[in-house]
C-alpha positions in Angstrom: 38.7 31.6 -2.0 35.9 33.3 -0.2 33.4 33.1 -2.7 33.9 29.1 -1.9 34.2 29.3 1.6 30.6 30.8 1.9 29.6 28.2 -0.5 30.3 25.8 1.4 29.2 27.1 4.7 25.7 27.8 2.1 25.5 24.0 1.4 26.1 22.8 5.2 23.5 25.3 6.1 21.2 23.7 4.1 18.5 21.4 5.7 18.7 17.4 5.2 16.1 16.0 2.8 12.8 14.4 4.1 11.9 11.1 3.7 9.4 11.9 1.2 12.3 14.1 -1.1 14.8 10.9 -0.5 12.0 8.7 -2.2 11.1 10.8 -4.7 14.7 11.4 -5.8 15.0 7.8 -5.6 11.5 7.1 -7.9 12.6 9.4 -10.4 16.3 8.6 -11.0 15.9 4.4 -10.0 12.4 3.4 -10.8 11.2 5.5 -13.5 13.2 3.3 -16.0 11.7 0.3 -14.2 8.2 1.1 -14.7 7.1 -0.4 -17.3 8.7 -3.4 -16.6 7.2 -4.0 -13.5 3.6 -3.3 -14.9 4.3 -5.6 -17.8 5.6 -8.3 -15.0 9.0 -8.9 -16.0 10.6 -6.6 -13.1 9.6 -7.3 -9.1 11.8 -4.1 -7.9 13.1 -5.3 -4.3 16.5 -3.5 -4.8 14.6 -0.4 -5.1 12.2 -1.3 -2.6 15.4 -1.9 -0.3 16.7 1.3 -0.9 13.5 3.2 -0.1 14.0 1.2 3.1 17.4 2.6 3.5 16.0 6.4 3.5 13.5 5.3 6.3 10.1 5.1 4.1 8.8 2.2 5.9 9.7 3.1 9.7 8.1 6.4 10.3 4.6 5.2 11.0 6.2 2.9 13.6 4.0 3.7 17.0 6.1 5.7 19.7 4.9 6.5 23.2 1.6 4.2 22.5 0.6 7.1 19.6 1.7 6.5 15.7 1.6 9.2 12.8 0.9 8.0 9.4 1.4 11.8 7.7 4.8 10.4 6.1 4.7 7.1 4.9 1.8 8.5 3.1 3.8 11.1 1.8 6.5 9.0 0.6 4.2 6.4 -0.6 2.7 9.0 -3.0 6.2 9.9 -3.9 6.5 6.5 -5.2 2.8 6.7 -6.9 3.4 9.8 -8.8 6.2 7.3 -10.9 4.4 3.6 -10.4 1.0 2.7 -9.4 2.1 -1.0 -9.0 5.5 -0.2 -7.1 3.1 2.7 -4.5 1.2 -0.8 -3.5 4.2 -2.4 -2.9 5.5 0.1 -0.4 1.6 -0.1 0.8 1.9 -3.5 1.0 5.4 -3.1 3.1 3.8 -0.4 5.2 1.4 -2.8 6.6 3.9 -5.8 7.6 5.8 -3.4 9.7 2.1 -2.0 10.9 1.3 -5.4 11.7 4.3 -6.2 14.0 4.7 -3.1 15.1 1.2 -3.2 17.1 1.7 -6.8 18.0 1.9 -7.7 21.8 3.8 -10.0 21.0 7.3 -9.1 22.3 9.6 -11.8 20.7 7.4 -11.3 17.7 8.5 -7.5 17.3 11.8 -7.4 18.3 13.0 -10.2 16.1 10.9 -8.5 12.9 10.2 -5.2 13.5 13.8 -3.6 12.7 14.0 -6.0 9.7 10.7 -5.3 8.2 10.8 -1.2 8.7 14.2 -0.9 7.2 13.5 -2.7 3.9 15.6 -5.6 4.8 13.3 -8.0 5.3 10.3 -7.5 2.1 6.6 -8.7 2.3 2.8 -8.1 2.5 0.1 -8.5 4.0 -2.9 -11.3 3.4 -5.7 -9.6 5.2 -7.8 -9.1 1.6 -9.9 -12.7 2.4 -10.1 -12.0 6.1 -11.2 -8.1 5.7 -14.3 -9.3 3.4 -15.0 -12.2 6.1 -15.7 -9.2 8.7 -18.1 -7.7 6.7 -19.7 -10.8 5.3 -18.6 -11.2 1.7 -16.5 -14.6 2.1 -15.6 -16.9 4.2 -12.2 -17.4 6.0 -10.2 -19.3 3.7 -7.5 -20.2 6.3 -8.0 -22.6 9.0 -5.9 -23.8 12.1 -5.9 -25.7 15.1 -4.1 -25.8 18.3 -0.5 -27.9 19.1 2.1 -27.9 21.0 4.0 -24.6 20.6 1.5 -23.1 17.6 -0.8 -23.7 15.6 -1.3 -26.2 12.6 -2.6 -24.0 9.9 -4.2 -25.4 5.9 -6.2 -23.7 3.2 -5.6 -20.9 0.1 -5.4 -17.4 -0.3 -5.8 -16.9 -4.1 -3.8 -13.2 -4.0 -1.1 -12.0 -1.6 1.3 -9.2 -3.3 4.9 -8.5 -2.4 5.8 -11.9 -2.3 8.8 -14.2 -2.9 10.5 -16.8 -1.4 12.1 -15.7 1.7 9.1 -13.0 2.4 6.7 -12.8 5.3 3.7 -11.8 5.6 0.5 -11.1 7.9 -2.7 -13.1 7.7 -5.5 -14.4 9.7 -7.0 -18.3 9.9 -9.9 -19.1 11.9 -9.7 -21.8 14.8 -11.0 -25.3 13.9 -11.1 -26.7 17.6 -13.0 -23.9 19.2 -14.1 -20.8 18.2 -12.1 -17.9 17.7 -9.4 -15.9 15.1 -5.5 -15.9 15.2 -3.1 -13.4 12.9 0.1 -14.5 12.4 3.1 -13.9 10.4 3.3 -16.4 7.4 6.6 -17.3 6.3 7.1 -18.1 2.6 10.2 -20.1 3.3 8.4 -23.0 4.6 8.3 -25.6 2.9 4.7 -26.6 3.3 4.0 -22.8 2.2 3.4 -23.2 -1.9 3.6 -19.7 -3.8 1.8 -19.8 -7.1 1.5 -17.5 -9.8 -1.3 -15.7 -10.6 -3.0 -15.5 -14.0 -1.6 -12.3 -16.1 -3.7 -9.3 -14.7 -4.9 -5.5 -16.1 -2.1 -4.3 -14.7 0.2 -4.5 -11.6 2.2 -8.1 -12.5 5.5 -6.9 -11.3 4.2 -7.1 -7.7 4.8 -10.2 -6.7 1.2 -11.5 -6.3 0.6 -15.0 -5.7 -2.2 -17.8 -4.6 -0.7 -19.0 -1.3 -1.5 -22.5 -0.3 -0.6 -23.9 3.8 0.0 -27.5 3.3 -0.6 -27.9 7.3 2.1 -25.3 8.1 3.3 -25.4 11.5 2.9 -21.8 12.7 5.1 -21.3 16.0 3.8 -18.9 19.0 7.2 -16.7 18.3 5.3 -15.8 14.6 1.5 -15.2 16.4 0.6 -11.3 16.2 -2.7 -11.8 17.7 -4.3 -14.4 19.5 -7.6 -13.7 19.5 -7.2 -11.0 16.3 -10.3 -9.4 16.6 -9.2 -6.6 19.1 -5.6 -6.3 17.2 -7.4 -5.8 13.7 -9.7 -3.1 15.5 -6.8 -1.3 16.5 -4.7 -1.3 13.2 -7.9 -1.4 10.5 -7.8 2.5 10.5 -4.2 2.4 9.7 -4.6 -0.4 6.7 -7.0 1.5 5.2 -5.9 5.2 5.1 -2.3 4.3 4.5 -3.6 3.0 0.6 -4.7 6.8 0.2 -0.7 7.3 -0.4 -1.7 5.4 -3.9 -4.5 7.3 -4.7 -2.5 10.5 -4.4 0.3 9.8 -6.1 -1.6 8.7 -9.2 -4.0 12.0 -9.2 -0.9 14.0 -9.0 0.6 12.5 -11.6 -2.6 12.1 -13.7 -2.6 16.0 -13.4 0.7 16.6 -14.8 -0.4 14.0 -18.1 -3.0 16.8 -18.5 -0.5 19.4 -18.7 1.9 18.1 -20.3 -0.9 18.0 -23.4 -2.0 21.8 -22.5 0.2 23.2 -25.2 -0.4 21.2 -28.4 -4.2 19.8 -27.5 -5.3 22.7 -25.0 -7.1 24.7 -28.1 -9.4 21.8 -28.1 -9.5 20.0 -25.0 -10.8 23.1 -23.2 -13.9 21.4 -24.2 -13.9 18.7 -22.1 -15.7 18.7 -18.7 -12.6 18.0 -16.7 -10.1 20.1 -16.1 -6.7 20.0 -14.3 -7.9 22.6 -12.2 -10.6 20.3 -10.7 -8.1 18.0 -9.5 -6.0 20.4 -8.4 -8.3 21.5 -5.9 -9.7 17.6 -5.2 -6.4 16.3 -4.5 -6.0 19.4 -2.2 -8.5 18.8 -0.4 -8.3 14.7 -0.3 -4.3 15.3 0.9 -5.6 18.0 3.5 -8.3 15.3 4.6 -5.8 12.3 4.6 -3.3 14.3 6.7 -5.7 15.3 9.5 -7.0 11.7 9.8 -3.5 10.0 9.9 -2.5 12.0 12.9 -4.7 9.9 14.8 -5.2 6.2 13.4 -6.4 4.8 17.1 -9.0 6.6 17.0 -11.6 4.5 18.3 -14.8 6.7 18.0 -17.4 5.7 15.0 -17.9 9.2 13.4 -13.4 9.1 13.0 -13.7 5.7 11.5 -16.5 6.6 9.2 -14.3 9.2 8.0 -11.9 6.5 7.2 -14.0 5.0 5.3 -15.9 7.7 3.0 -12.4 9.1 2.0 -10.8 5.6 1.0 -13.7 5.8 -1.2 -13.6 9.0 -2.7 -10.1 8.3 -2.8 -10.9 5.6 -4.9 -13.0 7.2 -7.0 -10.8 10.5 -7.7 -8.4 8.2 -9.0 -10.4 6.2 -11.8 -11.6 10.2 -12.5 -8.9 11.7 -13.1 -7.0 9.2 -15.0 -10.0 8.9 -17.1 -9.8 12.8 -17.7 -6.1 12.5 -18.2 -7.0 9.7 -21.4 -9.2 12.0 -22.9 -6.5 15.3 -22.5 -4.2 12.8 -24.1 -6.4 11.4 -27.0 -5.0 9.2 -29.2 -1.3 9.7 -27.8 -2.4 8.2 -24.7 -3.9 5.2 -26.0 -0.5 4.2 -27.7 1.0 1.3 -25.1 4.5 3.6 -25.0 2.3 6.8 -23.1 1.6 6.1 -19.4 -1.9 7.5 -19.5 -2.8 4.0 -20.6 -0.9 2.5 -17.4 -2.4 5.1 -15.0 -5.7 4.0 -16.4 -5.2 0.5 -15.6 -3.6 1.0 -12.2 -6.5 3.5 -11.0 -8.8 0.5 -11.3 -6.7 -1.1 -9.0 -7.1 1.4 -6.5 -10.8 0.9 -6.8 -10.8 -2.5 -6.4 -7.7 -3.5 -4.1 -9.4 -4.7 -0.3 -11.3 -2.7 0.6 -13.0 -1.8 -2.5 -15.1 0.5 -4.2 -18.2 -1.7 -2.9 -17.1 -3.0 -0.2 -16.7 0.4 1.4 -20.2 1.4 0.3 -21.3 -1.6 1.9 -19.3 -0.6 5.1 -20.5 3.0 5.0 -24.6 1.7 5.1 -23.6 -0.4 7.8 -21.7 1.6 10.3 
């Protein structure tokens, strides 16, 4: 009878999980089983997404006290990325909405949205990929609008916006037609002059809810503005966007390193011959996770030498991911080009993580220019 009382009193002692533990418990036991579906396209995982939610993984960045830490949702975002590539952009994708509205001056705006978005129950994305390459000079708005009564009357497409589906938001940007100036606002895929289309199959990723987006002159009411002008919003939350989609690049590293292990004991006698080892990225993703900590204490930081810090380690980031999945092909050998091993699907999805907004050459571009 004692024995159990003190087991008890052990187990009531014993600290609550973190955020980060909840999702990875969740990731291993829910969406494991889910991931291949989901890259394949045939799964979109909103009940797990919702229950990720649930455990707080999409409210801890909120700001509080006019300061915001980013430490955990990249945490449990690479949580997530150690089991699915696609489903880790999801929860970035997620992570920005409530980024987006939780910065927003716009008081109705956030109180109607921000409690919804952050706890899962309300899904959606972001459509800042188009608008992020107009900044920099690569494209041209693709969204335009022009002043009414009460809003804005808004028409044009965005070929890819992910974490979509019919009652989704999301956050997007359309330059002004009758003077000049940019608006963000929260688009809602309910409306009926909002068409969501289906893209073409892709490398990887189809489970994630990506679709071309057309505005049908969309009447976009002043409750759903974020910004108006955007420019000073995005430079306040552009730091946050982009070091938040480090939470994907360490997940898949992490995970890449553990394909590499798993292959030590039957393959090691000969792939101690290859250039890359798991030791490597043991120490790289130390010291990317170390870097992506320190920054995400502070994403408001305004000063140029923090934000070019921002950049150059989205980008090595980037590339550390398409490395070490490479190296974690080659450990595997011909196991891991069978479409049953994962090394194949990290493969795919570390591409992505090159090439989602910003990209590998767009950040290049951004680092000569800043």
């Amino acid at each position: 009878m004692g024995s159990l009382a003190l087991s008890r009193a052990d187990v009531l002692d014993q600290p609550a999980p973190s955020i980060p533990d909840e999702v990875a418990r969740i990731a291993r036991e829910q969406l494991a089983p889910l991931a291949a579906g989901i890259d394949d396209g045939s799964v979109y995982p909103a009940e797990v997404l919702r229950k990720f939610g649930a455990v707080g993984a999409f409210g801890n960045h909120v700001p509080h006290e006019g300061s915001a830490d980013l430490r955990c949702a990249i945490q449990a975002m690479a949580a997530v990325g150690e089991v699915c590539g696609s489903t880790a952009f999801m929860k970035w994708c997620q992570d920005t909405l409530v980024w987006y509205a939780a910065n927003s001056t716009n008081a109705k705006l956030a109180k109607r949205f921000g409690d919804a978005f952050s706890t899962g129950r309300v899904l959606g994305g972001t459509g800042l990929s188009n608008p992020m390459k107009s900044f920099f000079g690569i494209e041209k708005l693709k969204l335009k609008g022009r002043k009414v009564e009460g809003g804005y009357i808004v028409r044009g497409v965005l070929p890819w916006v992910s974490n979509l589906g019919p009652d989704h938001y999301f956050g997007t940007i359309f330059e002004r037609e009758d003077e000049p100036g940019l608006v963000m606002f929260l688009a809602d895929c309910s409306d009926p002059a909002i068409t969501l289309t289906p893209c073409k199959p892709f490398l990887a990723m189809d489970g994630t809810g990506t679709y071309g987006v057309q505005f049908r002159d969309v009447f976009v009411p002043d409750d759903l503005i974020l910004a108006d002008p955007a420019g000073p919003f995005v430079k306040k939350i552009r730091a946050g966007f982009i070091l938040l989609q480090a939470g994907m690049a360490l997940g898949l590293i992490k995970d890449c390193i553990s394909i590499m292990d798993e292959v030590d004991n039957p393959l090691g006698h000969i792939n101690r011959y290859l250039p890359q080892q798991p030791v490597h990225f043991r120490d790289l993703a130390a010291e990317l996770d170390a870097e992506t900590m320190a920054l995400a204490r502070d994403p408001y930081n305004e000063e140029d030498a923090y934000w070019r810090k921002v950049i150059a380690l989205r980008l090595r980031a980037g590339d550390a991911s398409v490395a070490a999945a490479h190296a974690a092909m080659l450990h595997c050998g011909a196991r891991g080009y069978l479409k049953s091993h994962r090394a194949q699907r990290r493969l795919r999805e570390a591409y992505f993580v090159a090439i989602v907004t910003p990209a590998t050459k767009q950040l290049r571009k951004m680092l000569a220019e800043s």
